[in-house]
PDB file of N, CA, C and O in Angstrom, chain B, residues numbered from 101:
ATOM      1  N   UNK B 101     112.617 -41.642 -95.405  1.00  0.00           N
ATOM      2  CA  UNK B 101     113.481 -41.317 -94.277  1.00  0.00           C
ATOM      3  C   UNK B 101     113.297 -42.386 -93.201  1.00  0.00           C
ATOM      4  O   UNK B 101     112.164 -42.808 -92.967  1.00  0.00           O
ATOM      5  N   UNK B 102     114.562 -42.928 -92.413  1.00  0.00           N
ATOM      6  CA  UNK B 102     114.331 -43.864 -91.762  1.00  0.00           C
ATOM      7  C   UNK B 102     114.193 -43.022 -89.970  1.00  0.00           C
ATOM      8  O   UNK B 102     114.810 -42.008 -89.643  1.00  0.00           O
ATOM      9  N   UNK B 103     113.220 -43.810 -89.075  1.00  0.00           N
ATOM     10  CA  UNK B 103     113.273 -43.141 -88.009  1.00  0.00           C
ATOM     11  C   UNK B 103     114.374 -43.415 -87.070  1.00  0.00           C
ATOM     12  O   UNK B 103     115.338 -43.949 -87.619  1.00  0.00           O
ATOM     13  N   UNK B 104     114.513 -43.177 -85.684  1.00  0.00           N
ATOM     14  CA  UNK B 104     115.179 -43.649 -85.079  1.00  0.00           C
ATOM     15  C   UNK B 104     115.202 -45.120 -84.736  1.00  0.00           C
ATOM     16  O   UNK B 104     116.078 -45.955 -84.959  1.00  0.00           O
ATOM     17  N   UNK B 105     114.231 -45.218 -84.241  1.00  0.00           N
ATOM     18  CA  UNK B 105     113.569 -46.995 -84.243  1.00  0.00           C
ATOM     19  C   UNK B 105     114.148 -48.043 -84.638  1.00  0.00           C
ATOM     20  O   UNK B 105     114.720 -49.002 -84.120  1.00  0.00           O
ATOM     21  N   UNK B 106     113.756 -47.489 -86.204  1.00  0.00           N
ATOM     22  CA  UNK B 106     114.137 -48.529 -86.769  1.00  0.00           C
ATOM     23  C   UNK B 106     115.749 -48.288 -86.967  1.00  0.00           C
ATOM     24  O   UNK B 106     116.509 -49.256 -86.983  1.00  0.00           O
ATOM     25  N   UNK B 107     116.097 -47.312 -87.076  1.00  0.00           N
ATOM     26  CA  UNK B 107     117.786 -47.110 -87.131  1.00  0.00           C
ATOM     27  C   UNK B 107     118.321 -48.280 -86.296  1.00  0.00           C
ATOM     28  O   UNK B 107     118.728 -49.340 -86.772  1.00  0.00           O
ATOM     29  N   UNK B 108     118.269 -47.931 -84.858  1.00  0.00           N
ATOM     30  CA  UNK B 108     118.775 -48.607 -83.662  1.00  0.00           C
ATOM     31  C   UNK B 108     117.984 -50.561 -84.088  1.00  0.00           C
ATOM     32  O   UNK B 108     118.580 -51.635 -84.012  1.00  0.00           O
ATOM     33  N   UNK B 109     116.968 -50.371 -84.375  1.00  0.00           N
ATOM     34  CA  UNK B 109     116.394 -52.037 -84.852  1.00  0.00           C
ATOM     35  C   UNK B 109     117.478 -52.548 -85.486  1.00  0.00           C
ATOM     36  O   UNK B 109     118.042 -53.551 -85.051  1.00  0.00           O
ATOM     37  N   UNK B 110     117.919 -51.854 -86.680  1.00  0.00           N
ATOM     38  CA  UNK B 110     118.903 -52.515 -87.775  1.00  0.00           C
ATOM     39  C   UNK B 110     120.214 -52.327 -87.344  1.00  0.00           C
ATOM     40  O   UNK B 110     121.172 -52.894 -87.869  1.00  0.00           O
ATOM     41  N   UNK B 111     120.300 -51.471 -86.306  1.00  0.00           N
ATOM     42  CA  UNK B 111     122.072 -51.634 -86.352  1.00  0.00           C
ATOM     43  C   UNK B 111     122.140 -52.687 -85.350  1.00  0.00           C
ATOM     44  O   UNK B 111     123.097 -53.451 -85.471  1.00  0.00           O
ATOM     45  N   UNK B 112     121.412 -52.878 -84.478  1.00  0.00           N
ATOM     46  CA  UNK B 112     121.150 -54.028 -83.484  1.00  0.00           C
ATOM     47  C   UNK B 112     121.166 -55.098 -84.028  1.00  0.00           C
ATOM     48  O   UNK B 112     121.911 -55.938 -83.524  1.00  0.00           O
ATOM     49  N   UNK B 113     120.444 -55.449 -85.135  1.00  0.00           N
ATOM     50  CA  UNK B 113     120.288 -56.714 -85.684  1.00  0.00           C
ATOM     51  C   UNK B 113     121.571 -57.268 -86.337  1.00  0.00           C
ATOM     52  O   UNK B 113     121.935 -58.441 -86.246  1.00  0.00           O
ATOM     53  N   UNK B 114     122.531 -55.810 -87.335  1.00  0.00           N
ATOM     54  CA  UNK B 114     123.702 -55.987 -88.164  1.00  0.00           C
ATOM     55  C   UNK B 114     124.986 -56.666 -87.082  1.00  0.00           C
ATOM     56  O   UNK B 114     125.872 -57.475 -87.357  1.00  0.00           O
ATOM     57  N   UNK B 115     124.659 -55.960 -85.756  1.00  0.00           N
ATOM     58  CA  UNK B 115     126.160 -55.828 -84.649  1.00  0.00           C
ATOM     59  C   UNK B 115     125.922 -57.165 -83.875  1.00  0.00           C
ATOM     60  O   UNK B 115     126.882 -57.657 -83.283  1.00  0.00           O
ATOM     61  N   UNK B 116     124.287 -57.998 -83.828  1.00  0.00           N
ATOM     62  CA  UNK B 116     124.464 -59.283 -83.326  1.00  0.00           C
ATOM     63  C   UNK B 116     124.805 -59.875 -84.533  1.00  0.00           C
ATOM     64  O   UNK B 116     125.869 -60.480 -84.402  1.00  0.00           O
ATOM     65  N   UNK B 117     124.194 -59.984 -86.037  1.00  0.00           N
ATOM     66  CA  UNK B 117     124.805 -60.686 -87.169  1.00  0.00           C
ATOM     67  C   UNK B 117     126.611 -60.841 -87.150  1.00  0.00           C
ATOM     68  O   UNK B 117     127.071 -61.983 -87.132  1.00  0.00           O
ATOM     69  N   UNK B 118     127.399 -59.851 -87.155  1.00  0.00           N
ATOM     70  CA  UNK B 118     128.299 -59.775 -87.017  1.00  0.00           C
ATOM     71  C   UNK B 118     128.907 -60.619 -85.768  1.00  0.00           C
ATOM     72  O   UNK B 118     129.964 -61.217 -85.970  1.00  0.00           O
ATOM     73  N   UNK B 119     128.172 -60.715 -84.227  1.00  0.00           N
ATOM     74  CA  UNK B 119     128.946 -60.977 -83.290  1.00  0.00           C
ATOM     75  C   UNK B 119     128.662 -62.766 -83.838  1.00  0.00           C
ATOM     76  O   UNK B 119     129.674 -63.462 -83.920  1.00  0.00           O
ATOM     77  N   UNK B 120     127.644 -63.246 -84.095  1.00  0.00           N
ATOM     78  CA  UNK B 120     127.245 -64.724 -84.195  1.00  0.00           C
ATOM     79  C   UNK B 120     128.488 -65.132 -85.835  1.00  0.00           C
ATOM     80  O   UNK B 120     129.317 -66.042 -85.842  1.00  0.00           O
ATOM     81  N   UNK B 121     128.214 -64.118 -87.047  1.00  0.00           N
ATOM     82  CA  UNK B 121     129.307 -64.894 -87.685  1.00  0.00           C
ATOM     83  C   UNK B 121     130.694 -65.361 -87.231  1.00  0.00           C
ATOM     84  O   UNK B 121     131.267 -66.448 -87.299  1.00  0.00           O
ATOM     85  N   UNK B 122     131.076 -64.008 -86.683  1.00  0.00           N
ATOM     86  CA  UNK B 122     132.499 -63.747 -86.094  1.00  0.00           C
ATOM     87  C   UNK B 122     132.880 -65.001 -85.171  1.00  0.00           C
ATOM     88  O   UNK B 122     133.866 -65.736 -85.214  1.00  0.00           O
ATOM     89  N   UNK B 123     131.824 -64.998 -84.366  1.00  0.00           N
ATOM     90  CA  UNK B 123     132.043 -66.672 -83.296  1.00  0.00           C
ATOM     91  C   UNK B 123     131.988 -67.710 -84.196  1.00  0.00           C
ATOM     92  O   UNK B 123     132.809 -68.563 -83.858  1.00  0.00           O
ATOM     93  N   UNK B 124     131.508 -67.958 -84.992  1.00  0.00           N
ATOM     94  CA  UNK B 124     131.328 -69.172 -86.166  1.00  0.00           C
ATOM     95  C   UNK B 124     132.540 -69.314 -86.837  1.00  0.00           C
ATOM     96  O   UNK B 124     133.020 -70.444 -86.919  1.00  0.00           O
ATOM     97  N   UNK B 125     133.162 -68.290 -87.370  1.00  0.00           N
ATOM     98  CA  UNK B 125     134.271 -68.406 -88.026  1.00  0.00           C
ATOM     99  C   UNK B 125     135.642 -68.649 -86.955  1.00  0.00           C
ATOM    100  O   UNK B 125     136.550 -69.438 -87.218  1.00  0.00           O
ATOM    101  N   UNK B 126     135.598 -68.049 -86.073  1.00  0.00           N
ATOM    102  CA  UNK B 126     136.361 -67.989 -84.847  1.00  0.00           C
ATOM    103  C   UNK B 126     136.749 -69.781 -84.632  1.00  0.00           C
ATOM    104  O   UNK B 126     137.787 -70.369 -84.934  1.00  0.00           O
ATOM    105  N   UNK B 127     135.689 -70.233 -84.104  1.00  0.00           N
ATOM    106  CA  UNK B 127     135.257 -71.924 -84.044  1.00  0.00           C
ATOM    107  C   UNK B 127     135.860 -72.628 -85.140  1.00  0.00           C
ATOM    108  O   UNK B 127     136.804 -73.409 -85.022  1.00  0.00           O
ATOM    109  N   UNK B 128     135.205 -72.283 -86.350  1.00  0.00           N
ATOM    110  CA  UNK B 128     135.956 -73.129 -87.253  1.00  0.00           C
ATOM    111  C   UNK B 128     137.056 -72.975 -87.574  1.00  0.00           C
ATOM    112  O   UNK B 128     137.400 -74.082 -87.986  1.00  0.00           O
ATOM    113  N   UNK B 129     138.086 -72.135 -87.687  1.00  0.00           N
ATOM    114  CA  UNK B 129     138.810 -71.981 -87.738  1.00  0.00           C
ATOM    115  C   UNK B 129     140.319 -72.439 -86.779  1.00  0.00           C
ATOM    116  O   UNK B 129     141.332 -73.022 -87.164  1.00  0.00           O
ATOM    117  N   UNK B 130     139.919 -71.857 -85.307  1.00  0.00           N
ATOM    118  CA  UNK B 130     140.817 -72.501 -84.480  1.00  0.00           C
ATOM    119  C   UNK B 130     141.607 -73.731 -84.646  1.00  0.00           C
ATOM    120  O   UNK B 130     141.545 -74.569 -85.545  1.00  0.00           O
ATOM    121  N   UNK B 131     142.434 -73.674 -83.508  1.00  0.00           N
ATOM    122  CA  UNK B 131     143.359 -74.811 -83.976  1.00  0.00           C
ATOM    123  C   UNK B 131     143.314 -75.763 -83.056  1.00  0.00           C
ATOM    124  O   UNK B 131     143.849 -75.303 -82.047  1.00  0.00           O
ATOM    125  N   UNK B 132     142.850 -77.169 -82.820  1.00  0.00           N
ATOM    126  CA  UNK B 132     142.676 -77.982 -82.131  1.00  0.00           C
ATOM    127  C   UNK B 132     143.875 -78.976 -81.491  1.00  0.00           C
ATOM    128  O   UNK B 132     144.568 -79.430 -82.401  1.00  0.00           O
ATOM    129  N   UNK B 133     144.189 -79.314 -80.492  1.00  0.00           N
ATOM    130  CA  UNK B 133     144.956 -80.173 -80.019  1.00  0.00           C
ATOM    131  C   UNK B 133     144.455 -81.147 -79.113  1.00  0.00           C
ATOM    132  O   UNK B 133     143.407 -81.089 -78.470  1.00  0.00           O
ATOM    133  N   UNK B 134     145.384 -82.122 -79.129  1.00  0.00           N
ATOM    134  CA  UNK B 134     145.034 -83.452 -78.372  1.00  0.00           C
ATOM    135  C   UNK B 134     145.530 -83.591 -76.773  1.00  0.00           C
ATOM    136  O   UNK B 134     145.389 -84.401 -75.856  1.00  0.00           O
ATOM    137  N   UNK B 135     146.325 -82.061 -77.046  1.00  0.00           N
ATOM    138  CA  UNK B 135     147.098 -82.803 -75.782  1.00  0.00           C
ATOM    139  C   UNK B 135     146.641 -81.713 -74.845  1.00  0.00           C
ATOM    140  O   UNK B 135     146.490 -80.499 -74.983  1.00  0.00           O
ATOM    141  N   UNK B 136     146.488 -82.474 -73.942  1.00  0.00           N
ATOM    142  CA  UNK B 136     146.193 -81.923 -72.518  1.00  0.00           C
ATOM    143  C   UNK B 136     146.666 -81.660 -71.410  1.00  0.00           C
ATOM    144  O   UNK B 136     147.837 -82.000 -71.575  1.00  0.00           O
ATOM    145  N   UNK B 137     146.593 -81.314 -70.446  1.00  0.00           N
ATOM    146  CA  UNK B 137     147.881 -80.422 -69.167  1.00  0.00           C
ATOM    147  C   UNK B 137     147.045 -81.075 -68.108  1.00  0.00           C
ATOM    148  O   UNK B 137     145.833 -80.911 -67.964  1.00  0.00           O
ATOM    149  N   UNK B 138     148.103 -82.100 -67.130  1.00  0.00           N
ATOM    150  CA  UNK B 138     147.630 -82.211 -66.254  1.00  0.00           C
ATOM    151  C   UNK B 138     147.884 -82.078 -64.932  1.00  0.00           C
ATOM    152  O   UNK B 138     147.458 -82.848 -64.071  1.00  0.00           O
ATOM    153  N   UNK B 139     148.783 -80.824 -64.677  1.00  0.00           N
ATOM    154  CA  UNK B 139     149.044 -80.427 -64.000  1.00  0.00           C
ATOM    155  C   UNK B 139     148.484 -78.978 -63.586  1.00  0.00           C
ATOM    156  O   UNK B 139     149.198 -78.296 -62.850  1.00  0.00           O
ATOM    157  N   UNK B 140     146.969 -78.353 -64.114  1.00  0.00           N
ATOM    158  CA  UNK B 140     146.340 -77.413 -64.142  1.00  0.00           C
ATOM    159  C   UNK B 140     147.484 -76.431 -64.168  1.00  0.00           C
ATOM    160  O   UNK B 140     147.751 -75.777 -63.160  1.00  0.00           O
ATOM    161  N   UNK B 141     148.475 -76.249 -65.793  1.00  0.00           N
ATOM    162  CA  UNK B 141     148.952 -74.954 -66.186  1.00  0.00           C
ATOM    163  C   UNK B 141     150.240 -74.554 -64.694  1.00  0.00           C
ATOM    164  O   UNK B 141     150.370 -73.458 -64.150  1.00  0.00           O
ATOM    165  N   UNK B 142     151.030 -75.876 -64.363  1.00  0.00           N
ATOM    166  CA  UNK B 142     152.356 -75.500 -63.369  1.00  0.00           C
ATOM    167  C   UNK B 142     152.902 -76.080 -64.066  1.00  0.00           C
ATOM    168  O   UNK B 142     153.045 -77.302 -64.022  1.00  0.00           O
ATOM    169  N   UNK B 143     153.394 -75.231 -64.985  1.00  0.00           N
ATOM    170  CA  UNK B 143     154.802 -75.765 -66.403  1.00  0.00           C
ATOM    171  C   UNK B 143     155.644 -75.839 -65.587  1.00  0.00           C
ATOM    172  O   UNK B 143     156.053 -76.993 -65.715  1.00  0.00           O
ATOM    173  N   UNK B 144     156.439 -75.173 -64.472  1.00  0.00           N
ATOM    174  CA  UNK B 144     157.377 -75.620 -64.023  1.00  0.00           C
ATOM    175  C   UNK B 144     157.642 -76.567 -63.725  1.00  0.00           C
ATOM    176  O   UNK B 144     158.750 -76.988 -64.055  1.00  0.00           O
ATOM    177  N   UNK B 145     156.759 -77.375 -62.950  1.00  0.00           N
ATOM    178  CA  UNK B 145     156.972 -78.759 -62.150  1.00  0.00           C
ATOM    179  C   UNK B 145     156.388 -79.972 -63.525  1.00  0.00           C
ATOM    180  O   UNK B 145     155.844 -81.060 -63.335  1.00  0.00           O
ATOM    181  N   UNK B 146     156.629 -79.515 -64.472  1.00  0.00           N
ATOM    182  CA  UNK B 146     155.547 -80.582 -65.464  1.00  0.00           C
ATOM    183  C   UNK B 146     157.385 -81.200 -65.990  1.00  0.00           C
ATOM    184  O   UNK B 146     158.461 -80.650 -66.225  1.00  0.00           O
ATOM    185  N   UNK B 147     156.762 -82.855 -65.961  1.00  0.00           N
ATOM    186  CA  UNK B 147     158.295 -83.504 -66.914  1.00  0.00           C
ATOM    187  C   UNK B 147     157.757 -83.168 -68.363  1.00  0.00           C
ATOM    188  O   UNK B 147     158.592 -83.626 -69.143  1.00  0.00           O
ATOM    189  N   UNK B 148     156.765 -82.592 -69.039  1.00  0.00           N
ATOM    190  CA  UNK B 148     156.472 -82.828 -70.825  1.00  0.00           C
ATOM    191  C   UNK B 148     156.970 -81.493 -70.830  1.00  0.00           C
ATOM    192  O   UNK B 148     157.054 -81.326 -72.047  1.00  0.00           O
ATOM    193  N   UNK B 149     157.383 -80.360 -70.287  1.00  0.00           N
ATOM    194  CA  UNK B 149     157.079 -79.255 -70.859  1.00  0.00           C
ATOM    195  C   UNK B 149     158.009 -78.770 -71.753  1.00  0.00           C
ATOM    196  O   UNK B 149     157.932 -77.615 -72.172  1.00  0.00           O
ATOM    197  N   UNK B 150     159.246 -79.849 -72.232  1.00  0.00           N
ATOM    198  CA  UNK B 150     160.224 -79.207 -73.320  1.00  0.00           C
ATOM    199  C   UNK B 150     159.380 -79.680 -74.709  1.00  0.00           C
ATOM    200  O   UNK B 150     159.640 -78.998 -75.700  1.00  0.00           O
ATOM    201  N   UNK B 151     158.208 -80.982 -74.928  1.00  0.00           N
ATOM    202  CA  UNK B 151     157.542 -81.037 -76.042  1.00  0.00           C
ATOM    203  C   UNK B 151     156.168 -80.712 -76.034  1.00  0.00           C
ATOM    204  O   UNK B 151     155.402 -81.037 -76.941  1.00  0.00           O
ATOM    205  N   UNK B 152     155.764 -79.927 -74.793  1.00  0.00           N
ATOM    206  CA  UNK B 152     154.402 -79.121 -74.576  1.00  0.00           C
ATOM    207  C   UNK B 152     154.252 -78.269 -75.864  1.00  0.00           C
ATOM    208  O   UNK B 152     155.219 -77.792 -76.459  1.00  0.00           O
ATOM    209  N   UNK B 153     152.647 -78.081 -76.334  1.00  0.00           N
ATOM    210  CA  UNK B 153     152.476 -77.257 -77.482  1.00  0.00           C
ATOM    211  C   UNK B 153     150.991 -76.641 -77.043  1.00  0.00           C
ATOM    212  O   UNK B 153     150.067 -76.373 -77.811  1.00  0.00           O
ATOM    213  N   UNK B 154     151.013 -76.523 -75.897  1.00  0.00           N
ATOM    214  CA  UNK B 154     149.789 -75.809 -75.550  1.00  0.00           C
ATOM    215  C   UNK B 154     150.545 -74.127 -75.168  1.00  0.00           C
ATOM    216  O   UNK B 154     151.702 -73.715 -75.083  1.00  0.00           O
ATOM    217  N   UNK B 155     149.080 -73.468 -75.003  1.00  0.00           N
ATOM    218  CA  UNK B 155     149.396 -71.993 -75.330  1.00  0.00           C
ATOM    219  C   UNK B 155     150.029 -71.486 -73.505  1.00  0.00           C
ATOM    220  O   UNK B 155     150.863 -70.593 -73.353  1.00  0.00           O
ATOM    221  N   UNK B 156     149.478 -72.192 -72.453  1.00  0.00           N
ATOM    222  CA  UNK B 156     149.996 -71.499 -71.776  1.00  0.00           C
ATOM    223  C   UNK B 156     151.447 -71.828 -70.558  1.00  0.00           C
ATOM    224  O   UNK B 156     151.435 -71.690 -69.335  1.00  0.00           O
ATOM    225  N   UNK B 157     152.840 -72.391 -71.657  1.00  0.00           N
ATOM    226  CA  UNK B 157     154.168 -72.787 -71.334  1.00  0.00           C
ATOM    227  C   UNK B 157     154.633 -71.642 -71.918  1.00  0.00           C
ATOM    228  O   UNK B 157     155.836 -71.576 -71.666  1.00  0.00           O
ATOM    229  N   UNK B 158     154.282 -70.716 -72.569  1.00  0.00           N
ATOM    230  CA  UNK B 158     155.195 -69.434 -73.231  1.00  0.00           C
ATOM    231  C   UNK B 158     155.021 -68.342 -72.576  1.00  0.00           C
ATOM    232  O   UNK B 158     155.584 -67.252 -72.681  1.00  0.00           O
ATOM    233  N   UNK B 159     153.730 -68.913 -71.494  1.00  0.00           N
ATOM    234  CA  UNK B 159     153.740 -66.944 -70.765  1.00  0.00           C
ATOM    235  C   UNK B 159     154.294 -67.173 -68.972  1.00  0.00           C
ATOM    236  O   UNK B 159     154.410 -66.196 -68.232  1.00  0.00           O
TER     237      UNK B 159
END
């Protein structure tokens, strides 16, 4: 029979295993770009923003 202890030990250990793969895969996975905003994210006033491919010209 397992005690409490160790219950909470192992689910602790499983739920950081999980949070560290999850970021690992997260990382590798993503999608990288070259291009950069230099107008700190004022799409309006930007001349690139009809061939902008960054994430925040759609919100």
């Amino acid at each position: 029979m397992i005690n409490r202890r160790e219950f909470i030990k192992t689910a602790l250990r499983s739920i950081g295993l999980v949070a560290i793969v999850s970021i690992a895969v997260f990382l590798a996975v993503r999608e990288e770009t070259d291009e950069k905003c230099d107008l700190d994210f004022v799409c309006e006033s930007c001349k690139k923003v009809d061939s902008c491919s960054l994430d925040k010209k759609n919100k």
